[in-house]
C-alpha positions as CSV (number, residue, x, y, z in Angstrom):
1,X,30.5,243.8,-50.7
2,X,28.5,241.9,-47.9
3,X,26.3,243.8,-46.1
4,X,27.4,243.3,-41.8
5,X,24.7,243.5,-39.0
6,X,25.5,244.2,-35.4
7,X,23.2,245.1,-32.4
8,X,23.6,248.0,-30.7
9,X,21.8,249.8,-27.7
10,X,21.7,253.3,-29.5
11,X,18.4,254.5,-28.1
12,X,17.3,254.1,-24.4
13,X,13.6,253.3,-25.1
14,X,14.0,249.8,-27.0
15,X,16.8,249.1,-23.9
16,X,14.1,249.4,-21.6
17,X,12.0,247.5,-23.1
18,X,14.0,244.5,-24.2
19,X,13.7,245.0,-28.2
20,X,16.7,244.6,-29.9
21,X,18.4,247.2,-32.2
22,X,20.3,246.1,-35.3
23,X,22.2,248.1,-37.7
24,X,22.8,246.5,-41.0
25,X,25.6,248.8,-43.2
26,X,28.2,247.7,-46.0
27,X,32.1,248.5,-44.7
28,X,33.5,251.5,-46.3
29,X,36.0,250.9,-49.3
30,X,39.3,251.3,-48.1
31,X,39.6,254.5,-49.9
32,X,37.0,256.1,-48.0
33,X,39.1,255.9,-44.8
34,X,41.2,258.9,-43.3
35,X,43.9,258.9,-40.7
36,X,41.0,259.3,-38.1
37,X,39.0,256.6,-39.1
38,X,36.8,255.6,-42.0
39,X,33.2,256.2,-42.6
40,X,30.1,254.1,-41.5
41,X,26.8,254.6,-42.5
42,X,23.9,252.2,-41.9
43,X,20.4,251.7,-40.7
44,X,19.3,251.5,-37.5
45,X,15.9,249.2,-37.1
46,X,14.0,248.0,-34.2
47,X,10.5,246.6,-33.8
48,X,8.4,245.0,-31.2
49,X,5.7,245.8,-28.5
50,X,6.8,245.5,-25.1
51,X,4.5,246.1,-21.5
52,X,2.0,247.9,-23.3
53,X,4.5,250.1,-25.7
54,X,4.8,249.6,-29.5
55,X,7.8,250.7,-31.3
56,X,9.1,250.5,-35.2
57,X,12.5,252.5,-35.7
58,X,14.0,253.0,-38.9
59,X,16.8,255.2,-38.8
60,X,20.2,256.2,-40.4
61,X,23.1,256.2,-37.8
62,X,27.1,256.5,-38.6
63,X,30.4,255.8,-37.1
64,X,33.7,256.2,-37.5
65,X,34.8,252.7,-36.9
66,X,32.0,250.0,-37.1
67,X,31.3,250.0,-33.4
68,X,30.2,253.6,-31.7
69,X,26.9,254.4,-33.8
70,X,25.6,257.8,-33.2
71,X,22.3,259.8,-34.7
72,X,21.8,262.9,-34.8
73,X,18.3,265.2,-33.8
74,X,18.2,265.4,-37.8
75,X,19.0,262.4,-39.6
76,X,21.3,261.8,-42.4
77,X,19.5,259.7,-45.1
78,X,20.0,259.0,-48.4
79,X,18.1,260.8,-51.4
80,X,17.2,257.8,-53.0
81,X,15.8,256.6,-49.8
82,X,14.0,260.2,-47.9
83,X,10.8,258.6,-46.7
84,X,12.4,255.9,-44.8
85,X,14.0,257.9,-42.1
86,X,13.4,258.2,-38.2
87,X,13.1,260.8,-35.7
88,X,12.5,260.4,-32.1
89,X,14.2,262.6,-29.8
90,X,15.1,261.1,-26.4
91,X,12.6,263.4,-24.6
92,X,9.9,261.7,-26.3
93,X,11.1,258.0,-26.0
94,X,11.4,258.7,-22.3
95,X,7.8,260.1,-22.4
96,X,6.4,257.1,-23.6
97,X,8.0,255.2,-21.5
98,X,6.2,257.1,-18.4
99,X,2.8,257.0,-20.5
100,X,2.9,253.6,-20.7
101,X,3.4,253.3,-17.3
102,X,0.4,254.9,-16.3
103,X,-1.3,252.4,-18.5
104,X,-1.6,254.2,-21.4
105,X,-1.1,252.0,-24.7
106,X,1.3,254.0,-27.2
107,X,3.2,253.1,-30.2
108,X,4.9,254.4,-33.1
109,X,4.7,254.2,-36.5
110,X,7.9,254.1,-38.9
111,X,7.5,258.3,-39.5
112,X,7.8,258.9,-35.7
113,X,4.6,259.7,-35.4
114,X,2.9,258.7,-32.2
115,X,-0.4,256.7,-31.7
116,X,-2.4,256.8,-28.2
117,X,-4.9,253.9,-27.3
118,X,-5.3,253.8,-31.3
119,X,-5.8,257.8,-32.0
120,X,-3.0,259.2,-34.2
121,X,-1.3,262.0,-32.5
122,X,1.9,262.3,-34.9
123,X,5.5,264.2,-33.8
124,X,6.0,266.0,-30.5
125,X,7.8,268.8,-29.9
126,X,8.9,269.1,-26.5
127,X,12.2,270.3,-24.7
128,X,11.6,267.9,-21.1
129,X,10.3,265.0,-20.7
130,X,7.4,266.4,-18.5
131,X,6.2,268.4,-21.3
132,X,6.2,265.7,-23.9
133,X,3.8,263.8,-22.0
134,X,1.7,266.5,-21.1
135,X,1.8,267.9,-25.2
136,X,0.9,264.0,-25.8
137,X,-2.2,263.7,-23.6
138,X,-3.4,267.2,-24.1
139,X,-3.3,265.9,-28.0
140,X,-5.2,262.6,-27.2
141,X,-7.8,264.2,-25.1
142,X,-8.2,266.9,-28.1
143,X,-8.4,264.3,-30.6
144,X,-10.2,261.4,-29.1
145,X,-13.6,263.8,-27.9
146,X,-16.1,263.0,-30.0
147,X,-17.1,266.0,-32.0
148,X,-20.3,267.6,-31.1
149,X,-23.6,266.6,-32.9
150,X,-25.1,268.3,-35.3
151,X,-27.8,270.6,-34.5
152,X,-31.2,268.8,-36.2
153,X,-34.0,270.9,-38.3
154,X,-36.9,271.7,-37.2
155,X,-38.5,269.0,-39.7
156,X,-35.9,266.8,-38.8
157,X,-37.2,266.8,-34.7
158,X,-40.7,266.7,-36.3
159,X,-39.9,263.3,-38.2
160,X,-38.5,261.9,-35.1
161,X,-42.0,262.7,-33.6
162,X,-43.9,261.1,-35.9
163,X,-41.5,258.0,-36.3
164,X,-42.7,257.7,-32.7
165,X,-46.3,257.9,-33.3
166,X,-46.3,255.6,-36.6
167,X,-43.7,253.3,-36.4
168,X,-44.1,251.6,-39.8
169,X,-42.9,255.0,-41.1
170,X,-39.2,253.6,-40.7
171,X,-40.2,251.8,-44.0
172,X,-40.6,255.0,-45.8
173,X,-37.4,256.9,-47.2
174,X,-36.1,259.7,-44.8
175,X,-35.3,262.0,-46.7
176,X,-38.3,262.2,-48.6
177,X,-40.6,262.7,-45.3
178,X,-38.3,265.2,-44.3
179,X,-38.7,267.0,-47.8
180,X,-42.9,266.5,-47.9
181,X,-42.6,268.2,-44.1
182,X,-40.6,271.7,-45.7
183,X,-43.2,272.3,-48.0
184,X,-46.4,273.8,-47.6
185,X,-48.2,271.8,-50.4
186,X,-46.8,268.2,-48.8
187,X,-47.1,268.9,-45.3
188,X,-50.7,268.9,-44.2
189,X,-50.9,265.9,-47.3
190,X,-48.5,263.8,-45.5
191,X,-49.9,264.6,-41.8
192,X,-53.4,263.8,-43.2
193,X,-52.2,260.1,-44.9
194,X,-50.1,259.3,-41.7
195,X,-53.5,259.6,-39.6
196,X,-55.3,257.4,-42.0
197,X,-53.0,254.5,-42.5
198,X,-52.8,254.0,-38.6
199,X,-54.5,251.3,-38.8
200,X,-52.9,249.6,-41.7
201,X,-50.7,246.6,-41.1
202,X,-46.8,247.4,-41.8
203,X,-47.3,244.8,-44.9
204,X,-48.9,247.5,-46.9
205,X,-46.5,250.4,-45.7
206,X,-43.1,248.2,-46.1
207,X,-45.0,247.7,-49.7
208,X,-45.5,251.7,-50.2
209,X,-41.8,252.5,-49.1
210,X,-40.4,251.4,-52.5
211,X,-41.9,254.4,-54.4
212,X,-41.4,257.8,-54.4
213,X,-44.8,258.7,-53.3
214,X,-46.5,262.3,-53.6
215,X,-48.0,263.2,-50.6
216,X,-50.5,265.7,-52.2
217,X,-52.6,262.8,-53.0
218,X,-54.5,260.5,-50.6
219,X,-53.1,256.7,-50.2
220,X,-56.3,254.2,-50.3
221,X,-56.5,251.1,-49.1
222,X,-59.1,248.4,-49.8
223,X,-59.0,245.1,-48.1
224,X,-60.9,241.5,-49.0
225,X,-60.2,239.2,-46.4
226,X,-56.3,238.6,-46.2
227,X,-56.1,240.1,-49.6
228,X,-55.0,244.1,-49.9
229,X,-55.1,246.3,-52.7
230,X,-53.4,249.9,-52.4
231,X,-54.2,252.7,-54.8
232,X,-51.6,255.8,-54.7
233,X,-49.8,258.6,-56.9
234,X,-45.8,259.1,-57.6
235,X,-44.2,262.5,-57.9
236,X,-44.9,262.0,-62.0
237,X,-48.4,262.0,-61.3
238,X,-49.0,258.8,-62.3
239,X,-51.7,256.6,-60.6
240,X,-50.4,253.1,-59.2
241,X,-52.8,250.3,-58.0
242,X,-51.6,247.2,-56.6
243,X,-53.0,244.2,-55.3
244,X,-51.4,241.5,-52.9
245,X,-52.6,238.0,-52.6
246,X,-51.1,235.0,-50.2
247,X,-48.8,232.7,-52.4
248,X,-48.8,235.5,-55.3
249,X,-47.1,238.9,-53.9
250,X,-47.7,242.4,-54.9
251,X,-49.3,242.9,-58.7
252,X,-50.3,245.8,-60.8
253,X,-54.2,246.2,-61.5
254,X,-55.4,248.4,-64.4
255,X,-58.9,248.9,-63.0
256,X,-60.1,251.5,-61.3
257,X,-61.6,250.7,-57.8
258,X,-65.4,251.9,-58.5
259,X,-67.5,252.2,-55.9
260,X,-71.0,249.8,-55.6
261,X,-72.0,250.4,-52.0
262,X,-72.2,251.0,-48.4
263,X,-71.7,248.8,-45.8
264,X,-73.2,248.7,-42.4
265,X,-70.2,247.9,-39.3
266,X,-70.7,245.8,-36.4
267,X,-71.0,248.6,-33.7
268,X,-72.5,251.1,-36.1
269,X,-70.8,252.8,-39.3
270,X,-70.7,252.2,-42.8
271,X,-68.2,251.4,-45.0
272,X,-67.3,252.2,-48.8
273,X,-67.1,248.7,-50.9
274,X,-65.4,249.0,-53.9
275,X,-65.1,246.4,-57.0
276,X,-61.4,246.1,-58.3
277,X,-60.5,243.5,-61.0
278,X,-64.0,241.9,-60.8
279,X,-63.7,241.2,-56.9
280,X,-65.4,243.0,-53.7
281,X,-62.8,245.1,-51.3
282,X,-63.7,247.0,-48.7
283,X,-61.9,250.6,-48.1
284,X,-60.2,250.7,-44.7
285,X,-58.0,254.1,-45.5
């Protein structure tokens, strides 16, 4: 049998707005009818956004003869069918009308549930119309504040300081910092290389930040001109030295830096020179 679709003007809130309702339902068999009328059982829907207010019904209404639909608080729905139902009490249509009115964008989704200025707030229940707008706002203030920060570590406010005072540290992994700040054997180790790679350019440290560094060991830095070579230890206690070029990047070096002399500073001073892979560097950290 053909299924029949008529408009109707059920609910009040859709009315108001100017969405349209339509019930779509197949005619009962004759059979079906009594002397008081026959059966009607369909589905309500209506969808649309109107002055600020969203709605999506979906909802199974009956009749007794094709023309007076009526829904109950609970509605009827078929088994084969359960999530599909609707449930919006007239309170609650009436108090999103008046929330909408204060410029307050609300919708609903297809399981009644309501959503304020996009925060889910779900089903009211309410008995006036007062009190579901008051239950709705008091549940989009609650759910909209932003929940409180987390209180940081000690170490945590200390990294913060430092990140101030060495800026290149952003290249190096957080956590890890954080960790070498905990411990005792790290902590004065990682203070210690901070205050001696002030001076390097953030080339070198954006270069350090890929390993996993331990901080027990001193990072050394030797420099020839624009070329850098960086000699440091990983938490296996292996020994790394690398050497950057222009034009070649970063490459591994098996020697050793070994030390050859000292060399006097303009404005007094000596510093360490150091011959790595057959070339002269001079140790700046």
């Amino acid at each position: 049998m053909r299924a029949m679709r008529v408009e109707v003007g059920l609910f009040e809130l859709p009315t108001l707005l100017g969405i349209p309702q339509y019930v779509e339902y197949e005619p009962p068999k004759p059979e079906w009818c009594a002397p008081d009328g026959c059966p009607h059982e369909g589905v309500l829907t209506a969808e649309g956004c109107r002055k600020g207010v969203c709605i999506r019904y979906r909802v199974w209404v009956h009749s007794s003869d094709g023309r007076k639909w009526t829904a109950k608080e609970r509605w009827r729905r078929r088994r084969s069918e359960e999530g599909d139902g609707g449930c919006l009490r007239q309170q609650a249509a009436d108090a999103l009308w008046e929330a909408a009115e204060r410029g307050i964008v609300v919708e609903m989704d297809r399981e009644c549930g309501i959503v304020v200025n996009g925060v889910y707030i779900g089903r009211v229940s309410c008995r006036t119309v007062d009190e579901c707008v008051e239950e709705i706002l008091r549940e989009y203030e609650c759910r909209s504040r932003k929940p409180p920060k987390p209180r940081r570590s000690p170490e945590e406010e200390e990294y913060e300081e430092l990140l101030q005072r060495y800026p290149p540290l952003r290249f190096w992994n957080k956590t890890s910092v954080i960790d070498a700040l905990r411990r005792s054997d790290t902590r004065w180790g990682l203070q210690n290389l901070l205050s001696r790679l002030r001076g390097v350019d953030e080339h070198v440290w954006a270069f350090l930040g890929r390993f996993d560094l331990d901080f027990r060991f001193a990072i050394e830095v030797y420099t020839s001109g624009e070329e850098r070579c960086v000699r440091f230890y990983m938490r296996d206690h292996r020994q790394r030295i690398y050497c950057y070029a222009t034009g070649q990047g970063w490459r591994p070096v098996s020697d050793t830096p070994k030390f050859v002399r000292y060399q006097p500073l303009e404005g007094g001073g000596l510093a360490e020179t150091y011959v790595i892979g057959g070339r002269e560097y001079v140790r700046v950290a």
